[in-house]
N, C-alpha and C positions, 0 to 999 in steps of 0.2 A: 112166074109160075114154075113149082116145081116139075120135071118130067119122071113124074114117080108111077106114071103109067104108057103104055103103049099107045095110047087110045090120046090122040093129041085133039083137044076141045075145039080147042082155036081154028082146027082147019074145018071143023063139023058143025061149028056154030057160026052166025055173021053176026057180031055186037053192033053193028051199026044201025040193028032192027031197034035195039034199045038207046032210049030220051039222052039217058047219062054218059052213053058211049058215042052221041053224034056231038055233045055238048064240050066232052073232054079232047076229043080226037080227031077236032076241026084243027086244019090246016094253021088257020090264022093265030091258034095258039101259040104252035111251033114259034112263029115269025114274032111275039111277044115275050117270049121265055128266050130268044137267043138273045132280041133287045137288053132284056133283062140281067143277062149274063155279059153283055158287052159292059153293059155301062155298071154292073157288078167290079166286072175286072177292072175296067180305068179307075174307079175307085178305088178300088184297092191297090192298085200301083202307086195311087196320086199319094195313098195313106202311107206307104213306106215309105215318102220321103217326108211325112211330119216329123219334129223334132220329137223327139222322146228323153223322157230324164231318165238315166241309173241311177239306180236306189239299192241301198242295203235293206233288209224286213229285217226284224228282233222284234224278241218275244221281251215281255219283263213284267213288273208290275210297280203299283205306285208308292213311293217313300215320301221321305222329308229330305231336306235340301241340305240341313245340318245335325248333323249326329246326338246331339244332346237331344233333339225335336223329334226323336223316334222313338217307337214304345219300348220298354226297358223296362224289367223287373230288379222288384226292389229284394234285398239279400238284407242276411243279417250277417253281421261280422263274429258273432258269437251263437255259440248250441244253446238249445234252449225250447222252452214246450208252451204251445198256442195257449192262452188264458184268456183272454178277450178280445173280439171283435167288435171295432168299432164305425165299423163301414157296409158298407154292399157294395157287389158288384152291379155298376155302371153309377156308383154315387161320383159327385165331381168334390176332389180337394184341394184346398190350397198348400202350397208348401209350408210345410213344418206338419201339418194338421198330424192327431195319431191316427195310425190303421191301424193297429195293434196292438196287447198287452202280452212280454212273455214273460215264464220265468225260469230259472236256473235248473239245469239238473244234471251238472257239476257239485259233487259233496266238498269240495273245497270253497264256495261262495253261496252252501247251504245257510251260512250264521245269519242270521238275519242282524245284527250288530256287529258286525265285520267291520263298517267303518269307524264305528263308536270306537272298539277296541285295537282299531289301528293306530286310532289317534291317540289314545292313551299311551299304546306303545311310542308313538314317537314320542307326547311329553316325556315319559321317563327315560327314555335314550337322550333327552334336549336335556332334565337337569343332572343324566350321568354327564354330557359333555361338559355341562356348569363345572360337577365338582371337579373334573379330571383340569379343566382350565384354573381351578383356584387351588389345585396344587400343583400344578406348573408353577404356578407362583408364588405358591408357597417357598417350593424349592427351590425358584431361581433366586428367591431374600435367602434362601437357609445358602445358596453357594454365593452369592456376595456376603455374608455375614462371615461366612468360612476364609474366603479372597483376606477379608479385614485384615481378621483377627491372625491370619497364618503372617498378614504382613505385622503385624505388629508382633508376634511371637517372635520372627526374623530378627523382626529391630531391637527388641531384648536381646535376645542371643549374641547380634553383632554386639551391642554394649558391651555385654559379658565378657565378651572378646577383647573387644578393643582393653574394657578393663584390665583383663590379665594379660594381654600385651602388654600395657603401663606397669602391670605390679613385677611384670619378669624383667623389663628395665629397670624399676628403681630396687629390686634385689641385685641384680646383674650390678649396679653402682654400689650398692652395699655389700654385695662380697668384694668389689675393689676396695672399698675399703679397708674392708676384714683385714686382708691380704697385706694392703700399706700399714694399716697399723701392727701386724704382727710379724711384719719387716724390721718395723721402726722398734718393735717390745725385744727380738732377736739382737737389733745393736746394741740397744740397751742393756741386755743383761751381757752380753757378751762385755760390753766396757767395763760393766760393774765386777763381774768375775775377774778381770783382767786387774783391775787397780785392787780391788781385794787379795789377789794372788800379791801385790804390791803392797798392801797394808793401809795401803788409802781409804779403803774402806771398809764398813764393817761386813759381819758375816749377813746382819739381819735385811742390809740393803741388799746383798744379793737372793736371799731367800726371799725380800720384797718382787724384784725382776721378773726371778723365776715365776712365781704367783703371775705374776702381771702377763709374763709369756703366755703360762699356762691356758689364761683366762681368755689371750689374744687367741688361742687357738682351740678353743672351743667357741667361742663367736663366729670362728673362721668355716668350722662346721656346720654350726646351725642356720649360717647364710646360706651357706652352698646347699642343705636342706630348703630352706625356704624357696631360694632358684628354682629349683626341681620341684617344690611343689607349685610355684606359681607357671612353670611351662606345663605343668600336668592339667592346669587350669584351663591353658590354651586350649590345651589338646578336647579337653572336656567340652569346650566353649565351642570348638568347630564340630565336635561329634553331636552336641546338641544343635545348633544349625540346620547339621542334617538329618535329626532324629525328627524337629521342628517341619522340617520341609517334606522327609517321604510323611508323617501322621498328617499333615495338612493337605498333603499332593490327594491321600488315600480317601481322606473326607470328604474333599470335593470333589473327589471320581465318583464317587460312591453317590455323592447327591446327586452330579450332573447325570448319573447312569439310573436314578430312580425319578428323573424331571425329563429324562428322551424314554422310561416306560412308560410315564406320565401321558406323556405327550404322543407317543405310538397309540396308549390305551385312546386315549382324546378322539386323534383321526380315527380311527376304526370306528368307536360310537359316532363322529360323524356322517363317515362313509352307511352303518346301521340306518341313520336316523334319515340320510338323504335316500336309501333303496327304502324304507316305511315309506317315505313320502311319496316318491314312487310310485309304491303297490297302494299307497292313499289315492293319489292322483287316479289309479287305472279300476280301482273299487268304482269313485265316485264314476268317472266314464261308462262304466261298462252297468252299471245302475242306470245311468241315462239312455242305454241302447236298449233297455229291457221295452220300451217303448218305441214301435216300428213309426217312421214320422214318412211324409210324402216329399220327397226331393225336389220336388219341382207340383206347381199346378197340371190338374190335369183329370184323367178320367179313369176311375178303376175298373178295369176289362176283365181279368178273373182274377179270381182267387185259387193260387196255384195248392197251396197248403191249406186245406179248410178242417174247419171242425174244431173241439176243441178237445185241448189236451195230447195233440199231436206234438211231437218230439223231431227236431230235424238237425243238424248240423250246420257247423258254420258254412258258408258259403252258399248253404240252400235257397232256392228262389222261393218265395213266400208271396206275392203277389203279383200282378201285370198292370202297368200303369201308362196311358197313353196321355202324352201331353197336349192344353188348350191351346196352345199358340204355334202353328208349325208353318214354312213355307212347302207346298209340294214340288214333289220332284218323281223323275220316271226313272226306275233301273232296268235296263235292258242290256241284253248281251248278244255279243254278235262273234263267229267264228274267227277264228286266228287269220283265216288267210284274209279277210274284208279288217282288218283293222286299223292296215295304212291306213285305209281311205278316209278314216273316220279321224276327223280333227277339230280343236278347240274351237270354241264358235260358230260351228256349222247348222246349217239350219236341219231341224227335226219334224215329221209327218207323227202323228201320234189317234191313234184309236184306242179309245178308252172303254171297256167292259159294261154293258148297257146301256150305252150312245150307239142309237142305231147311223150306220156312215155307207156311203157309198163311196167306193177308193178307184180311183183309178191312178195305180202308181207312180205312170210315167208321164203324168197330168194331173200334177198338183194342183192345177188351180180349178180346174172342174172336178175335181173331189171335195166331197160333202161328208158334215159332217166328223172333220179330223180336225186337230190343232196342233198349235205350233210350239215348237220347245227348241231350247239351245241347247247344244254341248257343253257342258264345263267343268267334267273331269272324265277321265280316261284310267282305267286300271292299267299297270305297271307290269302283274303279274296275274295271268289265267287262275279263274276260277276251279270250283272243285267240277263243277261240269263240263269244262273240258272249252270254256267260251271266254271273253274278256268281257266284263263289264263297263258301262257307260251310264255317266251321271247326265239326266236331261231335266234341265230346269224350265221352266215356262220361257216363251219368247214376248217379250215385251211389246213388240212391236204388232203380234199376232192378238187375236179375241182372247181373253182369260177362260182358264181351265175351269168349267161345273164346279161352284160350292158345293156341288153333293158328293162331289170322291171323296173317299175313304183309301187311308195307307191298308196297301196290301192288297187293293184288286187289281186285277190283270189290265193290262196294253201291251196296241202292236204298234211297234213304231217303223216308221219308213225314211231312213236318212237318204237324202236327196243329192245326186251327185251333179257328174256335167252333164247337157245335152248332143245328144246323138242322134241319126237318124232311125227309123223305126226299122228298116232293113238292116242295118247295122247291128240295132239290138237283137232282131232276131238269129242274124248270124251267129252272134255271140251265145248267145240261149240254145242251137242247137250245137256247136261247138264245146259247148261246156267251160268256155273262157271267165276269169272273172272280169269285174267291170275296169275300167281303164284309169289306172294309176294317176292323178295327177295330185299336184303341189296348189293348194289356194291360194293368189296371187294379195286378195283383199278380201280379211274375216276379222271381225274386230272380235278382240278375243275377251270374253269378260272376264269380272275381277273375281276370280278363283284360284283356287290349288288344286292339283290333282290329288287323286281319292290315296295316293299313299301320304301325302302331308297332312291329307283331313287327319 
């Protein structure tokens, strides 16, 4: 009772007059309320030495176990504007099926014959490479036909040669002659002069000699003439040689240099006809994307782009698609300083969002209402919220997870550490210590990757 007055009740009143105040403020109360409090306390001593488990809590919510098995919007690889829908949301697809019709609104893949006219472009760059290939070789006949004929023009010329080699030796023998016989025309007249001078002979045999001299040495001339003209022949016969050789060297540069433009021209309309085929090949693809198709089976959850005639870019998301066949799994996260503790295979406590549960956390096994999940991947590097996340798979060994979860509702999970005593724990909880470090001796670790190899 408050003393908010001078006037003290208690001493001016006796409550013992009244039923309720002889009922409550019997003696023998006392002597049941201390009982009461005795065997209170031994209890509660007996209870700080049960065993208690340390436990990590995390928040999280629930996934798929592998990454393809989670909802993912489907994107288009190319811009383009809504034309038709062929689906609703929450219709179920199979993969390949269409969601979608778009079309282009890019003015360069406005032609609606764009393939037609690409293919024509390449036939006609195919029969330029024909003709530019059928004059390769043309001119590669027109430079062996030129090889020939320059060899046989050679093989004349050396004739010619060699010919008037032979005709400047058999002059070269016939000015010896010349020579010997107008030796032999010199002795003779000279004898005949000399016995004329003697009277042996007459005057007209010597005027015969003289003639004959005369005659000897105009022949002796006209060799020595011929000589010089059949060396001039030589001369002629090697300058033609080489006249033969640069005209035939020039003609067949000249062809070979228009069979390597030939042949430059050739590759380039190849190179043309292989980039057509090309920009053929990414027409027809990109005509098959005009049709949004479903990746995988599964269930259409929104429609991120609706309506029609909406315009969006490449890379825009266009619808939400959640796949029929998933395993589930819990993502939760736990603080940086708790996350030695937490290791591959360990066992997980799990409260799922509309399962009603009674937890008692450091008594696992009279908690109601939670189930069981493994560890079986651990993040590497802290989240954007400032926590590490943990992949929890169902525990095989424990009751299976509600058919009625859905990816993406909330759970609290309780990772289960060693046992300690209940005094102990509470030491530690007013202390502000974390839970006590240990190394798992025996955890069979399943067959996973950690979430940076996923």
């Amino acid at each position: 009772m408050l003393n908010i007055s001078p006037n003290k009740l208690n001493e001016k009143v006796d409550l013992m007059h009244f039923r309720a105040a002889q009922k409550v403020f019997h003696r023998r109360h006392y002597k049941h309320f201390s009982r009461f409090l005795l065997v209170s306390s031994l209890i509660g001593f007996i209870i700080l030495f049960l065993p208690w488990t340390q436990n990590i809590n995390g928040e999280g919510y629930l996934t798929t176990l592998n990454p393809d098995q989670r909802p993912n919007t489907i994107q288009s690889p190319i811009p383009g504007r809504i034309e038709k829908w062929f689906v609703r949301e929450g219709d179920l697809v199979q993969a390949g099926d269409t969601i979608l019709f778009i079309s282009e609104v890019k003015n360069e893949y406005f032609d609606p014959r764009l393939i037609e006219r690409t293919g024509k472009q390449i036939d006609a760059k195919n029969r330029a490479v024909s003709s530019y290939q059928e004059k390769v070789k043309a001119l590669g006949s027109q430079v062996a036909a030129l090889e020939n004929e320059r060899k046989l023009k050679l093989q004349q010329a050396k004739n010619k040669l060699l010919q008037a080699h032979l005709k400047v030796t058999s002059d070269s023998i016939d000015l010896e002659a010349a020579r010997t016989n107008i030796t032999i025309a010199q002795r003779q007249y000279d004898r005949t002069s000399q016995l004329e001078s003697e009277g042996l002979k007459a005057v007209t045999d010597v005027e015969e000699k003289r003639l004959k001299l005369q005659e000897t040495q105009a022949k002796l001339i006209s060799q020595q003439n011929k000589l010089l003209a059949s060396r001039n022949e030589v001369i002629n016969a090697q300058v033609e040689i080489s006249r033969v050789q640069a005209e035939y060297t020039e003609k067949i540069s000249k062809a070979r240099s228009d069979r390597f433009t030939a042949e430059s021209s050739q590759f380039d309309s190849e190179a043309q006809v292989t980039k057509l085929e090309n920009e053929y090949a990414n027409y027809e693809r990109r005509t098959e994307l005009y049709y949004i198709r479903a990746p995988q089976s599964g269930y259409i959850n929104k429609a991120i782009r609706s309506g029609l005639g909406e315009t969006f870019k490449e890379g825009d998301q266009l619808v939400n698609i959640m796949p029929i066949n998933y395993e589930m799994a819990v993502e939760t996260y736990v603080d940086p300083l708790d996350l030695p503790l937490i290791h591959l295979g360990e066992k997980i406590r799990i409260q799922f969002d509309g399962w009603p549960a009674i937890i008692f956390s450091g008594w696992p096994n009279v908690s109601y209402g939670t189930y069981g999940g493994t560890v079986v991947a651990i993040e590497t590097f802290i989240s954007a919220n400032g926590k590490y996340r943990i992949l929890v798979a169902p525990d095989p060994e424990d009751h299976p997870w509600p058919k009625e979860l859905r990816v993406g509702s909330g759970a609290y999970t309780i990772a289960l550490l060693e046992d300690v005593p209940i005094w102990y724990e509470l030491w530690r909880q007013l202390n502000g210590f974390p839970p006590d470090y240990y190394n798992p001796s025996k955890i069979e670790k399943p067959s996973t990757v950690t979430m940076q190899e996923k």
